[in-house]
C-alpha positions as CSV (number, residue, x, y, z in Angstrom):
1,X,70.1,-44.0,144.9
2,X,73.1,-41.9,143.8
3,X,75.3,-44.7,143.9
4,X,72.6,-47.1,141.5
5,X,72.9,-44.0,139.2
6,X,76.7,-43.5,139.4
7,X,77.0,-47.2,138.6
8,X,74.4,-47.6,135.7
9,X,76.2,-44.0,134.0
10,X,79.3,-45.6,134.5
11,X,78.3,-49.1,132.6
12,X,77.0,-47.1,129.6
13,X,79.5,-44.4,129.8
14,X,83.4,-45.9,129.9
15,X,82.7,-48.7,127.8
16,X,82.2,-45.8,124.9
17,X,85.4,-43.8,126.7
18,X,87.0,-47.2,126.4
19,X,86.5,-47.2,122.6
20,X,87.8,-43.6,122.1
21,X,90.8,-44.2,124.4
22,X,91.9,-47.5,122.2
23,X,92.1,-45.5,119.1
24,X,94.3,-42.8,120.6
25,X,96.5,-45.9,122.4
26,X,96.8,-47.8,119.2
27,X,98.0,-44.2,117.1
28,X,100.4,-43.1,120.2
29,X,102.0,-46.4,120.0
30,X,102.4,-46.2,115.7
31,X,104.0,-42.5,116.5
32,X,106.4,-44.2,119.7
33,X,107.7,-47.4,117.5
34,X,108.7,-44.8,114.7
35,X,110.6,-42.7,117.7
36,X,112.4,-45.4,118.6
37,X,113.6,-46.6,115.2
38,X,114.3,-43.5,114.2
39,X,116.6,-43.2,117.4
40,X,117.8,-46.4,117.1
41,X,119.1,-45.8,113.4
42,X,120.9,-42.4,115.0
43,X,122.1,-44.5,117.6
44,X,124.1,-46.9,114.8
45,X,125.1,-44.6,112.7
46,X,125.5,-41.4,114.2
47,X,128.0,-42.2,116.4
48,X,131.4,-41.9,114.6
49,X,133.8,-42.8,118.1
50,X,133.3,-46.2,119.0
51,X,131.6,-46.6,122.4
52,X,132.3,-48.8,124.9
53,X,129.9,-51.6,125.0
54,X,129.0,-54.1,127.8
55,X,129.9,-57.7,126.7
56,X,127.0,-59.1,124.3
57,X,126.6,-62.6,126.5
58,X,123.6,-64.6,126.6
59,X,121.2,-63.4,129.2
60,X,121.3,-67.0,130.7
61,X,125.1,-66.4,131.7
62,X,125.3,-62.9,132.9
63,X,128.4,-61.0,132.8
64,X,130.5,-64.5,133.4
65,X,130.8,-67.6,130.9
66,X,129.3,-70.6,133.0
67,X,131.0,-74.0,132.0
68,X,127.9,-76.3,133.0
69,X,129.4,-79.6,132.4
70,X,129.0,-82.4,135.1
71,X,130.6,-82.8,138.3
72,X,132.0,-85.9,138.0
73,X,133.3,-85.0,133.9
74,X,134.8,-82.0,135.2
75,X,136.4,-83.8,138.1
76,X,137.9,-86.0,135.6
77,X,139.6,-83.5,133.2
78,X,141.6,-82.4,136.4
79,X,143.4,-85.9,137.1
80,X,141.4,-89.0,138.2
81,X,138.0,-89.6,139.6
82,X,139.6,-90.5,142.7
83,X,139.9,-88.3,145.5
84,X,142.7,-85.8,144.8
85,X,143.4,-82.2,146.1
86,X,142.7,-81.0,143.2
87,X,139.1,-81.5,143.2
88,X,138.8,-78.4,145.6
89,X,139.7,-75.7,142.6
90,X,136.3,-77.3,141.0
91,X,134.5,-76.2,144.4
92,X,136.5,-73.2,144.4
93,X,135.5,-72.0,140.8
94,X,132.3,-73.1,141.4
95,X,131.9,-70.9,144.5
96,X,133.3,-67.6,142.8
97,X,131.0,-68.4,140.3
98,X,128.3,-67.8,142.9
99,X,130.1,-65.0,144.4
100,X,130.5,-63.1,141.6
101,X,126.5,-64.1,139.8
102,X,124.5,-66.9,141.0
103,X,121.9,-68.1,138.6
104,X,119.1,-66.7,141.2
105,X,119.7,-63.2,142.2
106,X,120.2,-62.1,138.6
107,X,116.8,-62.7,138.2
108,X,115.7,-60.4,140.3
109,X,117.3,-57.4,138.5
110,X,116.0,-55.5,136.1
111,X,117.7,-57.4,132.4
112,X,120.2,-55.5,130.2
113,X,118.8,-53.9,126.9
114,X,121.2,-54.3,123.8
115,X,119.7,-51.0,122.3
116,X,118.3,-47.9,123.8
117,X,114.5,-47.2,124.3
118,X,114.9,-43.2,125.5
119,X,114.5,-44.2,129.0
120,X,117.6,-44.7,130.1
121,X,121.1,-45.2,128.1
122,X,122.0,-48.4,129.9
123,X,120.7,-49.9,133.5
124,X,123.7,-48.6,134.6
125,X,124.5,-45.0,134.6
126,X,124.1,-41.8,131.3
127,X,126.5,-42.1,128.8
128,X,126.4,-39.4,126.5
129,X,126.1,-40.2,122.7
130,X,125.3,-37.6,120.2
131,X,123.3,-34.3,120.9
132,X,120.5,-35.1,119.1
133,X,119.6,-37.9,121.1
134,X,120.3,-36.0,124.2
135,X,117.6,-33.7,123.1
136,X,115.0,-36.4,122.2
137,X,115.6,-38.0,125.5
138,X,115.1,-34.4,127.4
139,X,112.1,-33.8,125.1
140,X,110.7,-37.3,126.8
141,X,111.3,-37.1,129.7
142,X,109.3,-33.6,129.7
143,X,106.4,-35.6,127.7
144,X,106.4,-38.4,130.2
145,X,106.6,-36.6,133.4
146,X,104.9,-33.1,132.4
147,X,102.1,-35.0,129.8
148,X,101.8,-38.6,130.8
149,X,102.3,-39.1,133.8
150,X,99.3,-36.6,134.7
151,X,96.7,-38.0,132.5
152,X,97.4,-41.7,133.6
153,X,97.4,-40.7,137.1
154,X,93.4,-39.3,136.3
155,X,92.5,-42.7,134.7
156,X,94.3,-45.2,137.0
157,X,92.0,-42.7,139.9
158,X,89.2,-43.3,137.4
159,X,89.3,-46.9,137.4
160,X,90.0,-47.6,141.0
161,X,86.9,-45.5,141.8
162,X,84.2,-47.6,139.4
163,X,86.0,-50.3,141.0
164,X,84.9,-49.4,144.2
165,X,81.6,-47.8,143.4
166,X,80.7,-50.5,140.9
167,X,81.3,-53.5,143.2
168,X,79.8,-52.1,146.1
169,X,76.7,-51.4,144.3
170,X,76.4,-54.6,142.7
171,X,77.4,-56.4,145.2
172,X,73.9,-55.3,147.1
173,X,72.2,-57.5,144.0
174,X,71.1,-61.1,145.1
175,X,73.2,-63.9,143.9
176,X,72.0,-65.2,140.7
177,X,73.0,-64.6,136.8
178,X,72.3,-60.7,136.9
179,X,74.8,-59.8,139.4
180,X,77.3,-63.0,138.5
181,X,77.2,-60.8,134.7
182,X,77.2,-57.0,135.8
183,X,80.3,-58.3,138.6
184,X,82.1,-59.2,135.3
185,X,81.2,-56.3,133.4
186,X,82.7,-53.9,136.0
187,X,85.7,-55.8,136.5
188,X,86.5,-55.8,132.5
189,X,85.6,-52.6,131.8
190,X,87.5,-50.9,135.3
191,X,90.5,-53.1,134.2
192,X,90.5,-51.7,130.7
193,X,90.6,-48.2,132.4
194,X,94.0,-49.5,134.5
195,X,95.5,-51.3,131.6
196,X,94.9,-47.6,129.4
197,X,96.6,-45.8,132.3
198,X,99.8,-47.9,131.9
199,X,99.2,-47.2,127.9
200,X,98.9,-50.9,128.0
201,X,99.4,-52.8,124.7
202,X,98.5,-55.9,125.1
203,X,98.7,-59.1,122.5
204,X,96.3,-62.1,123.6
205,X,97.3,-65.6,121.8
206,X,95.1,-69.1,121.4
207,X,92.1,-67.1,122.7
208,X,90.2,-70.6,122.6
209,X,92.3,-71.8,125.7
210,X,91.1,-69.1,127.9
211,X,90.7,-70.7,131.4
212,X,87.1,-72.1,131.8
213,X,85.3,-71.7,135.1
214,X,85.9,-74.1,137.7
215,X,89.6,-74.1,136.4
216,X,93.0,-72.8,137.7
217,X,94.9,-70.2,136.2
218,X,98.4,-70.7,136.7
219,X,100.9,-67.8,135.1
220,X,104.7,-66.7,135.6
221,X,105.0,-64.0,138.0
222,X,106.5,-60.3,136.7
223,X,104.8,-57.4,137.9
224,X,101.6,-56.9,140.5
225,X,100.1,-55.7,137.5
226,X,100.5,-59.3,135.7
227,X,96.5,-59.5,137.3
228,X,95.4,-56.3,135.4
229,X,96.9,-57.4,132.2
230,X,95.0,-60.7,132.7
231,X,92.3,-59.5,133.7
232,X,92.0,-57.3,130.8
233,X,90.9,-60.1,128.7
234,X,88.4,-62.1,131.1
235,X,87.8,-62.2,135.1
236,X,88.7,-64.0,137.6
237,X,88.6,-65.2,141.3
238,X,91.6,-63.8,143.1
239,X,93.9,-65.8,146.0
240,X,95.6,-63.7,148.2
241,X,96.1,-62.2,151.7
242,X,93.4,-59.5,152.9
243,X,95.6,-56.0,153.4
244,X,95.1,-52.5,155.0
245,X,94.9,-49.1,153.5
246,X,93.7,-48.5,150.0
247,X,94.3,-52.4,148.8
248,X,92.0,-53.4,151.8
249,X,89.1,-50.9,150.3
250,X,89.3,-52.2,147.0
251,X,89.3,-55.9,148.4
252,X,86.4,-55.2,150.7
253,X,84.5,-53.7,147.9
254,X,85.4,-56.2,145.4
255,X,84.2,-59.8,146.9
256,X,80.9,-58.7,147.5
257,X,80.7,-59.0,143.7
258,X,82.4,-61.7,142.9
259,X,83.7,-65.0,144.9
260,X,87.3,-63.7,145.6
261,X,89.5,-65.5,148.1
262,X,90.8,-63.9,150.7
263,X,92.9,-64.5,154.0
264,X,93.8,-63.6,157.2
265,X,97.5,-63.4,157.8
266,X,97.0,-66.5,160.1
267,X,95.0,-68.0,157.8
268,X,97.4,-68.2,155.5
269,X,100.0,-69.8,156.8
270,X,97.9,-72.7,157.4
271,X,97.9,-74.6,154.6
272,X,95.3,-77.3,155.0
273,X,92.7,-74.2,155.4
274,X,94.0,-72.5,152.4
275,X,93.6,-76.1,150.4
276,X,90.3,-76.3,151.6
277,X,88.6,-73.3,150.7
278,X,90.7,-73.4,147.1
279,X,89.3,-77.1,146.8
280,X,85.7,-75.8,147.7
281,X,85.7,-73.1,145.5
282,X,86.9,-74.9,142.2
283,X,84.6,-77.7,143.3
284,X,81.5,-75.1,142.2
285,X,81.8,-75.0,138.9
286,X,79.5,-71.8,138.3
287,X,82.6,-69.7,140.2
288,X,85.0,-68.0,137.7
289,X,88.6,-69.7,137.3
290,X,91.1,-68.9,140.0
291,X,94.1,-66.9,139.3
292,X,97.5,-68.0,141.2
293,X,101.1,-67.1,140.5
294,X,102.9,-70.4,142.1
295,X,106.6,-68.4,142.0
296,X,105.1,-66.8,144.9
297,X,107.3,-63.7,143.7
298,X,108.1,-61.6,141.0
299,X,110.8,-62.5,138.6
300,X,112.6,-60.5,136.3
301,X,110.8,-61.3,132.5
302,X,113.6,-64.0,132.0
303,X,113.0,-67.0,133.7
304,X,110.4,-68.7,135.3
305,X,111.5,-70.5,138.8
306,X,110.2,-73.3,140.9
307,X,106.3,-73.5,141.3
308,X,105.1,-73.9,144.3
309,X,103.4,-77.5,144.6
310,X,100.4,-76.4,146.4
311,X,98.3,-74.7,143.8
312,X,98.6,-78.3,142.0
313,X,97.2,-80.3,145.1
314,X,94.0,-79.1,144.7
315,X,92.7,-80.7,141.9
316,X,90.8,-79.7,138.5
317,X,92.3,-78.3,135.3
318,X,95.1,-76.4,135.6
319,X,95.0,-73.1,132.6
320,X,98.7,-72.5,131.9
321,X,99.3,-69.1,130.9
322,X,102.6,-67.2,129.8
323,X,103.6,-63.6,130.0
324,X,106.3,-62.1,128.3
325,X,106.9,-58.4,128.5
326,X,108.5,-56.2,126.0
327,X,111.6,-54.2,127.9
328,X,111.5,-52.1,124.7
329,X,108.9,-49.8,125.8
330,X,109.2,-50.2,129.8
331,X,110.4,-52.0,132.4
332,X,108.0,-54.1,134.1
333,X,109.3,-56.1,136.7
334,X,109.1,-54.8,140.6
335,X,111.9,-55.2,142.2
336,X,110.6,-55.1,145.7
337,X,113.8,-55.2,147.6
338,X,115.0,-52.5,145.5
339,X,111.3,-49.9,144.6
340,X,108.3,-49.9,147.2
341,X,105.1,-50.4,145.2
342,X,104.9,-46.1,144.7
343,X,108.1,-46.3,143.7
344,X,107.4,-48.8,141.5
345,X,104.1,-47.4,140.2
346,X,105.9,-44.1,139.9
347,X,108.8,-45.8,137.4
348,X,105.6,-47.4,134.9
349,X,103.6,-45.0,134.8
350,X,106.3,-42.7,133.6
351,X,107.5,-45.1,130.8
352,X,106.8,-44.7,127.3
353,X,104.0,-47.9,127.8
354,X,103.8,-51.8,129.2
355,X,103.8,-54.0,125.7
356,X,103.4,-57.6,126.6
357,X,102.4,-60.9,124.8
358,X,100.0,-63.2,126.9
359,X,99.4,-66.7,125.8
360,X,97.3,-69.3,127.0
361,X,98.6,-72.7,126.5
362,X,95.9,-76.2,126.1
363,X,94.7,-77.6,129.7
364,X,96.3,-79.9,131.4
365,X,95.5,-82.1,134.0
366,X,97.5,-84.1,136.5
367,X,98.3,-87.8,135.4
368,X,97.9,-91.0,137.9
369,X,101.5,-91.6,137.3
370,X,102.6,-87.9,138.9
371,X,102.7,-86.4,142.4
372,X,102.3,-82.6,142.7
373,X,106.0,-81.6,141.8
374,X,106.2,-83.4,138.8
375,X,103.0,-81.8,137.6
376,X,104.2,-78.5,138.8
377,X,107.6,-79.0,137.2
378,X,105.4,-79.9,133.9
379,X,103.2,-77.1,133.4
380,X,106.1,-74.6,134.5
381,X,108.4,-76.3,131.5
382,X,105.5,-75.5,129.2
383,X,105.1,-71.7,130.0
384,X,109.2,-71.5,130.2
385,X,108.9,-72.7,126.3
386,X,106.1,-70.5,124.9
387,X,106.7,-67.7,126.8
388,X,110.9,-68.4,125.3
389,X,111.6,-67.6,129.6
390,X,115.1,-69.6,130.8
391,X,113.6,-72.3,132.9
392,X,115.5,-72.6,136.8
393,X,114.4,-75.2,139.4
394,X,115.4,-72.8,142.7
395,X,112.7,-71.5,144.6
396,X,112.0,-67.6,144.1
397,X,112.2,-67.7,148.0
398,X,115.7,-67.5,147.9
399,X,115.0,-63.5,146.9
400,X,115.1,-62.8,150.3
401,X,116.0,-66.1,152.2
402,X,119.4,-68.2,152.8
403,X,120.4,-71.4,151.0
404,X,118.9,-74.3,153.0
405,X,121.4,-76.5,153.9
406,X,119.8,-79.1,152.0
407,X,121.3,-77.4,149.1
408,X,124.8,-77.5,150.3
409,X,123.9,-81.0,151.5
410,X,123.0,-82.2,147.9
411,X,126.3,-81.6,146.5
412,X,128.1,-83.1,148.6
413,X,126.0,-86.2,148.7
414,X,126.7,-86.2,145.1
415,X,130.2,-85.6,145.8
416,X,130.7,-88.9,148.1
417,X,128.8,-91.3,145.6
418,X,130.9,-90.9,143.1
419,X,133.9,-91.5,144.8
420,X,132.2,-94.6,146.5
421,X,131.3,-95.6,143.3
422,X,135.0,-95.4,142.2
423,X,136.5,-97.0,144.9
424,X,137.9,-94.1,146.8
425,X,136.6,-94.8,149.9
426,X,135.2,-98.7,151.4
């Protein structure tokens, strides 16, 4: 009985909290864009010694200047396109290249700013710039830690307790339209309680495309919170592995409300299980959309890398949707080999707020003429576009994992065939 009440207070109760809370979020984040210009302007023109800078490259190139013309054109600058010795100094630079920044692990660093948004003067180290600043960047990181940090910490414990609560108690409703609605009322509104404990501003565009149910949300892959911020604007079904500790309460709590997937750590590793039950669930088209990131593992609000094929196997209409954070306000990307997730929480909770732009991008469905890959390789090229992320065909695996030899394997296959197909060899 107190849980029914606990629930039904809570459905009439946040959603007016929610209201409240919006206005205050919308007026602390007029009050935070005027801070920042203001400090930007000091920034420009209040500094009378010039500072050293960090070279103004494009993001794509990093701290080196890539040449990314053809093998077999840059072979031929150096002499002939017959074998010479001096082909190795192209396999030389080339490897120094990746020695020094590869295309891949860049992206799993936190990106550069060009100006300063009173978190931190560079991602490097302090430099000191004016005292003014120095006091304004004192004065917030009092605010954030002694202010902030506090009264998110209440409503992120807020949210994950209707969670709980909520779910459990509708889950005890028989299935039908009642508890399919009042799932998706808690899930909205106890996500709109997370999302204001980040101080989430969020900017939703082409509402109309919004996955449909029976569909397959596909998005790039920045932060664990990427779910939250979707979920924000509509629910859905989630695909993951079944965990311990708090994560395992709220997942326990959460599918007897609504038709989440979940697996066993053996279960996922085999794939033809994990198709099937995927394949079951968008085959009943009264089950909300499924949400899958097919990176597989966060990237760092650049790029967008190599989808995995198997959320594209399963068949249906595929929902493309692109998020694009703004580093202005916050940092969002989890660098997991760097921040455990408290850590992680710990560093966005205490920023100034998480901005992002989501998009959803028209349907699309697989063509007779396309396997899997090609259809991955498609939708990924249209998130890369809207969401204006550098598009890279590696696999995120390669975060953690060594370069297959295929890789290696690849080049010099490429290598051999055109000096067949000069007449170096035969």
């Amino acid at each position: 009985g107190a849980v029914w009440v606990a629930a039904v207070l809570g459905l009439i109760v946040l959603p007016s909290a929610l209201g409240i809370s919006l206005g205050i979020s919308e007026a602390y984040m007029w009050v935070l864009v005027k801070t920042l210009e203001w400090a930007t302007m000091r920034l420009q023109k209040g500094v009378k010694k010039p500072q050293p800078q960090m070279p103004q490259t494009p993001a794509a190139n990093g701290i080196i200047e890539r040449d990314e013309t053809p093998m077999e054109k840059e072979i031929a600058r150096l002499h002939r396109a017959d074998f010479e010795f001096s082909h190795i100094f192209y396999f030389c630079r080339k490897g120094f290249e990746a020695i020094v920044e590869d295309e891949v692990t860049q992206r799993f660093s936190s990106e550069e700013l060009l100006s300063w948004n009173l978190l931190t003067r560079t991602n490097v180290n302090f430099h000191y710039i004016s005292l003014k600043l120095t006091v304004v960047w004192v004065i917030g990181v009092i605010v954030r830690y002694c202010f902030l940090l506090p009264l998110r910490f209440t409503l992120a414990a807020i949210g994950i307790t209707s969670m709980i609560v909520g779910t459990t108690a509708v889950g005890q409703l028989p299935n039908g339209s009642v508890k399919s609605y009042l799932s998706e009322v808690v899930h909205l509104t106890c996500s709109r309680i997370l999302v204001r404990a980040l101080s989430g501003t969020i900017h939703y565009h082409n509402k109309e495309n919004r996955p449909q149910k029976g569909g397959i949300c596909v998005a790039n892959h920045t932060s664990p919170i990427d779910a939250i911020i979707l979920t924000n604007d509509g629910c859905y079904a989630m695909v993951g592995q079944v965990h311990g500790g708090l994560m395992g309460v709220i997942q326990r709590a959460t599918v007897k409300a609504c038709p989440h997937v979940w697996f066993e750590r053996s279960e996922i590793k085999d794939r033809h299980l994990v198709t099937k039950r995927l394949r079951e669930h968008v085959a009943d088209k009264s089950k909300l959309p499924i949400l899958i990131f097919p990176e597989g593992t966060c990237i760092n609000n650049t790029s967008v890398m190599m989808f995995k094929k198997g959320s594209f196997e399963i068949g249906g209409t595929i929902y493309p949707v692109a998020i694009k954070y703004d580093p202005q306000f916050g940092d969002a990307f989890w660098n997991s080999s760097k921040y455990n997730i408290v850590s992680y929480l710990l560093r966005i909770m205490t920023s100034w707020a998480i901005v992002c732009n989501v998009w959803y991008l028209p349907p699309m469905v697989r063509k007779e003429d396309e396997d899997a890959v090609q259809f991955a390789n498609r939708v990924r090229s249209a998130i890369a576009h809207q969401g204006g992320l550098t598009e890279l065909p590696w696999d995120g695996g390669l975060k953690r994992a060594k370069v297959k030899d295929t890789f290696k394997e690849e080049q010099q296959k490429n290598y051999s065939k055109m000096l067949v197909r000069n007449g170096s060899i035969g």
